[in-house]
N, C-alpha and C positions, 0 to 999 in steps of 0.2 A: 330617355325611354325606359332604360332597365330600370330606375328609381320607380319613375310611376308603374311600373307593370309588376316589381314586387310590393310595394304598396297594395297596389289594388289585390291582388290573390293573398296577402295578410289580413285584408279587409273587403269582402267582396260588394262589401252596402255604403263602401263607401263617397259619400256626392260631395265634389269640390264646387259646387256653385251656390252655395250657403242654402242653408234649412228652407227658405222661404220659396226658393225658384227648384229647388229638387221637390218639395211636396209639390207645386204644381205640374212637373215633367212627371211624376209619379201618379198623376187622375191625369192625362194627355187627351182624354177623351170630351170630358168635361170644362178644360182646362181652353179648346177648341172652340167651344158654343158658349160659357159661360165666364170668363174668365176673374173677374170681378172677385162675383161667389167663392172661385176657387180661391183667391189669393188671401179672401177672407177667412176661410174655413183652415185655412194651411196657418195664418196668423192663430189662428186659436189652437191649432195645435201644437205652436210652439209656445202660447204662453201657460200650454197645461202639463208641456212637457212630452205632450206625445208624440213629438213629430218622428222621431226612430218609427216608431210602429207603423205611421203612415207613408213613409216614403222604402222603407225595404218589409214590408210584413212578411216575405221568404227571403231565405238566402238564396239566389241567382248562380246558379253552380253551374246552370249551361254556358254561363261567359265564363268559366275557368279555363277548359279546354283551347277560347278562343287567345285571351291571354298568354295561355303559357306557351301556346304556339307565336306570341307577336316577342315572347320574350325568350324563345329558341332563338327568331330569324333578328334580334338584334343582336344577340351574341355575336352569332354566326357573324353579323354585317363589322362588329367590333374587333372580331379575330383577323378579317380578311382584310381592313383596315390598317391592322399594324402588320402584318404580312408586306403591305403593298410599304408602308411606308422601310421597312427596313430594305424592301427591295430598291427603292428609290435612291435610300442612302449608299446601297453598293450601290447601286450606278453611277451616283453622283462622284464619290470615291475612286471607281474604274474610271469615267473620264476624266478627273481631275488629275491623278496621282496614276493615273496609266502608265505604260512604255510607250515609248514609239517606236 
């Protein structure tokens, strides 16, 4: 989860389901009613090269915020994680190697 979430805020246009199925996620409206059309029109823009232009024309800066909030709470979930586990381990140590 940290990988892909600084990934993504290094690159915010960036579509992991290849050029052809991100330009059509990219017209969703179109994509809807007409599908065919779209996957044709997305093919031609990849073999003219434009497909960047058509599937991110802005950079998407209002999912940054959402981001760097998924990749505070895995920290957080990562910290607490090894917390727990060192606690484990004295416990496990306490009753193993205890007194009686």
């Amino acid at each position: 989860m940290i990988y892909f979430d600084r990934i993504f805020i290094n690159d915010l246009c960036k579509c992991y389901l290849g050029p052809q199925l991100c330009c059509a996620i990219g017209s969703i409206d179109s994509f809807r009613s007409n599908y065919t059309t779209t996957l044709e029109q997305c093919g031609q823009y990849i073999q003219q090269g434009t497909i960047s232009q058509h599937t991110c024309p802005i950079t998407p800066y209002g999912k940054l915020q959402f981001i760097q909030a998924q990749l505070g709470c895995a920290v957080g979930m990562l910290i607490i994680c090894a917390i727990y586990v060192v606690i484990y381990v004295f416990a496990c140590f306490g009753i193993c190697f205890g007194r009686d």
